[in-house]
C-alpha positions as a Markdown table, in Angstrom:
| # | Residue | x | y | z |
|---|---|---|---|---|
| 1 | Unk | 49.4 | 155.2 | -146.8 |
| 2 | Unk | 52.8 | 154.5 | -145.3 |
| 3 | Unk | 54.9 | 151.5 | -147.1 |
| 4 | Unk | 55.5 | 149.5 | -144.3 |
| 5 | Unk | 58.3 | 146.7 | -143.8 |
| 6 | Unk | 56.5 | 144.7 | -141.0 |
| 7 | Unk | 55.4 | 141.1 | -141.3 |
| 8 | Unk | 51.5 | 140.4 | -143.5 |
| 9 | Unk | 48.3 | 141.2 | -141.5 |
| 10 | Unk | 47.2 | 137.9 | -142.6 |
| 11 | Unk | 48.5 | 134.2 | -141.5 |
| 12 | Unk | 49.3 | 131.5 | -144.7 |
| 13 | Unk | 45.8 | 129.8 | -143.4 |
| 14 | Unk | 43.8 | 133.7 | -143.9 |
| 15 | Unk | 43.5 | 134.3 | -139.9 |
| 16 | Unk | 44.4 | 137.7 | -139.2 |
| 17 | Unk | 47.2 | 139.0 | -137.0 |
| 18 | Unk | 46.3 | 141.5 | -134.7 |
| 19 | Unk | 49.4 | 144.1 | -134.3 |
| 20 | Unk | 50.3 | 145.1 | -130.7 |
| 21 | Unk | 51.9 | 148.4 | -131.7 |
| 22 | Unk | 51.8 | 150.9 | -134.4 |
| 23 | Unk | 54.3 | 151.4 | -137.2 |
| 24 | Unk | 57.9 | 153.1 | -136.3 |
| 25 | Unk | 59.6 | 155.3 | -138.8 |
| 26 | Unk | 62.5 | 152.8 | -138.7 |
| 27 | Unk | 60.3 | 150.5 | -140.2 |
| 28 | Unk | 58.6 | 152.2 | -143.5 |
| 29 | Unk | 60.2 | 152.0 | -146.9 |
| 30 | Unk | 61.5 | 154.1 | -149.2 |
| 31 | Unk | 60.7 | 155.1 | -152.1 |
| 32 | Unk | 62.6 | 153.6 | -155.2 |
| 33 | Unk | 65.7 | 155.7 | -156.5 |
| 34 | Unk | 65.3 | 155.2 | -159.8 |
| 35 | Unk | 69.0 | 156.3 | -160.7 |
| 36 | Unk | 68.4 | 158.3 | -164.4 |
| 37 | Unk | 70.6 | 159.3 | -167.1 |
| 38 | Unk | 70.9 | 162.7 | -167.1 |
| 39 | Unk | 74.0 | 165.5 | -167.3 |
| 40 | Unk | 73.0 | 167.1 | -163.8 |
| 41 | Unk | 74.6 | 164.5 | -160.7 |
| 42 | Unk | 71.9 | 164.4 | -158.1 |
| 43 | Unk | 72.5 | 162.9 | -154.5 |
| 44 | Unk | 69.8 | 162.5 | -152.1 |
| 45 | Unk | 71.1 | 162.0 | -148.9 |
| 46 | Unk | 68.6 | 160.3 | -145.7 |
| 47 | Unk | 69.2 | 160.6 | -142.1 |
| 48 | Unk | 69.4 | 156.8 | -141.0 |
| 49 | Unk | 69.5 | 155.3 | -137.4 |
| 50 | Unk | 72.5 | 156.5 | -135.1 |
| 51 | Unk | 72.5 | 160.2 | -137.0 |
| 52 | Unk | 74.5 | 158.5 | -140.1 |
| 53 | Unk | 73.9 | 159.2 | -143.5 |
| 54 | Unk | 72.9 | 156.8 | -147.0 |
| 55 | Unk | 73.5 | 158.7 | -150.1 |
| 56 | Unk | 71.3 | 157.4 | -152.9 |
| 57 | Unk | 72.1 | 158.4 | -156.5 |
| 58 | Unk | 69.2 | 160.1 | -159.1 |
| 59 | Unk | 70.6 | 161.1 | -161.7 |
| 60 | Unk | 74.2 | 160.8 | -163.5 |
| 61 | Unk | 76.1 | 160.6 | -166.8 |
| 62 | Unk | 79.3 | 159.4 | -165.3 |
| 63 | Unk | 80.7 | 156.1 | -164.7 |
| 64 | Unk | 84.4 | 154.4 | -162.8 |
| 65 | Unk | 85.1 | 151.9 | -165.0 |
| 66 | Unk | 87.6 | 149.3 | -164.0 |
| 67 | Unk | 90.3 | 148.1 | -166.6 |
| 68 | Unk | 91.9 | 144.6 | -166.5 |
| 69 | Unk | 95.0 | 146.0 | -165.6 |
| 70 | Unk | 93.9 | 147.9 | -162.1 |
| 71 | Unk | 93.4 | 151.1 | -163.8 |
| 72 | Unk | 90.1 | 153.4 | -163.0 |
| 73 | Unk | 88.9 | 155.8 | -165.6 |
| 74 | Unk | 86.2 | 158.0 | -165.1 |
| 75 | Unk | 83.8 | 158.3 | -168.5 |
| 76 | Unk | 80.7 | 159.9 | -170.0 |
| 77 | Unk | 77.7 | 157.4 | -170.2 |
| 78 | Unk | 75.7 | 158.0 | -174.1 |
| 79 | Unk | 73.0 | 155.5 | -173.4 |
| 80 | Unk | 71.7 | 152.7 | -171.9 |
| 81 | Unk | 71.9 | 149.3 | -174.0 |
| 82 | Unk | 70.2 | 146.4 | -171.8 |
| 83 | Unk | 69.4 | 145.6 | -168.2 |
| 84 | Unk | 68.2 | 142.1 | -167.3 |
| 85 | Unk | 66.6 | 143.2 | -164.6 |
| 86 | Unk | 64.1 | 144.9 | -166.2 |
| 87 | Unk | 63.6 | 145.6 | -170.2 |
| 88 | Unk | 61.5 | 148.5 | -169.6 |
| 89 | Unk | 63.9 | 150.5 | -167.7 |
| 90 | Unk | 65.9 | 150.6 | -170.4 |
| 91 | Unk | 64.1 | 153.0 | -172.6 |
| 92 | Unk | 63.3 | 155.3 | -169.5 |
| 93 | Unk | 66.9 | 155.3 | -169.5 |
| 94 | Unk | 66.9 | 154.2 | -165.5 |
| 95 | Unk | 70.2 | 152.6 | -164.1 |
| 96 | Unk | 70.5 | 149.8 | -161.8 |
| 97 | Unk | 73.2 | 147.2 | -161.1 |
| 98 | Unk | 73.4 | 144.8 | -163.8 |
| 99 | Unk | 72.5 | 147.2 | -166.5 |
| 100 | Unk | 74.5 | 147.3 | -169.6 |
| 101 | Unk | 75.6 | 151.2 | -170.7 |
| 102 | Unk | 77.0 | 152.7 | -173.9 |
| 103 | Unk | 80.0 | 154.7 | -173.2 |
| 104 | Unk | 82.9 | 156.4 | -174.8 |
| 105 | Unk | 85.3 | 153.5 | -174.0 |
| 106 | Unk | 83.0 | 150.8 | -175.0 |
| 107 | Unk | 80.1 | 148.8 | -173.1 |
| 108 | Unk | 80.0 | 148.7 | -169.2 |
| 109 | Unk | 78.3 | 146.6 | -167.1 |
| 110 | Unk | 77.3 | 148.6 | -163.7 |
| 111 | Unk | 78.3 | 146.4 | -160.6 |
| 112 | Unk | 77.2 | 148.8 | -158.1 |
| 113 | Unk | 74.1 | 149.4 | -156.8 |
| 114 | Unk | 73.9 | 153.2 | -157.6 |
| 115 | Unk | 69.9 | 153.9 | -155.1 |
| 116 | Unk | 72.2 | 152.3 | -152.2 |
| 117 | Unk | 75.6 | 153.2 | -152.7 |
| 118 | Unk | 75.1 | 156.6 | -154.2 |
| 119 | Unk | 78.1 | 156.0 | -157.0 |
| 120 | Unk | 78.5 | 154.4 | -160.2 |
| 121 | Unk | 80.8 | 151.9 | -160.6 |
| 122 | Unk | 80.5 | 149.1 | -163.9 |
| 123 | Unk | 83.4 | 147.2 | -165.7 |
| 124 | Unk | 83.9 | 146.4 | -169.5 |
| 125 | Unk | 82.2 | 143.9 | -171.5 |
C-alpha cells in the first residue's frame, strides 16, 4: 500500500470523507533513511518536483565537527553514545539529529538532519 500524505478518510465525529481524486506521486511518503554507522558513505539521491535533487544520507563514519573557535575538522565516528529521540536507535547504531556520537576528538552532538540533508554535521559536548 502506498504511504500516503493526504488528510484522514475519517472526520473527528467518525463520518467518512469521500476523496474526489486519486493519490499523486507528489503526495506519497518516503521511506525513513535510517542514516547507519558504517565505513562505506552511502547517498541516495530522489528526483523531487522541478527535476531537482534531495540527497539523503545511509550510511557514514564521518562527521564536521565545529570548534568554538570557527574551525571545522572532519573525524571518524567509533560509536554511538545516546540519542533522545529514540533509545533504541542507539544500539542499531542509527543516526539522527540530536544523537550523541563517540569520536576521536571527543563527544559530538549531530545538529544536522543527515535523511534530509544528506551530510553530517554535530558540535562538541
Amino acid at each position: 500500500m502506498a504511504r500516503s500524505q493526504l488528510r484522514s478518510k475519517r472526520k473527528a465525529s467518525g463520518g467518512r470523507y469521500h476523496a474526489a481524486r486519486s493519490k499523486k506521486k507528489s503526495e506519497l511518503a518516503g521511506y525513513q533513511a535510517n542514516t547507519r554507522l558504517d565505513e562505506n558513505n552511502k547517498v541516495r539521491v530522489t528526483r523531487t518536483v522541478g527535476g531537482n535533487a534531495k540527497r539523503s544520507l545511509l550510511s557514514s563514519d564521518k562527521v564536521n565537527v565545529s570548534g568554538a573557535k570557527g574551525k571545522t575538522e572532519v573525524t571518524s565516528i567509533t560509536n554511538v553514545v545516546e540519542n533522545p529521540a529514540n533509545p533504541h536507535l542507539v544500539r542499531r547504531n542509527i543516526i539522527t539529529k540530536g544523537a550523541i556520537v563517540e569520536t576521536k576528538l571527543g563527544k559530538v552532538k549531530i545538529t544536522s538532519r543527515p535523511g534530509q540533508e544528506g551530510v553530517l554535521n554535530g558540535i562538541r559536548v
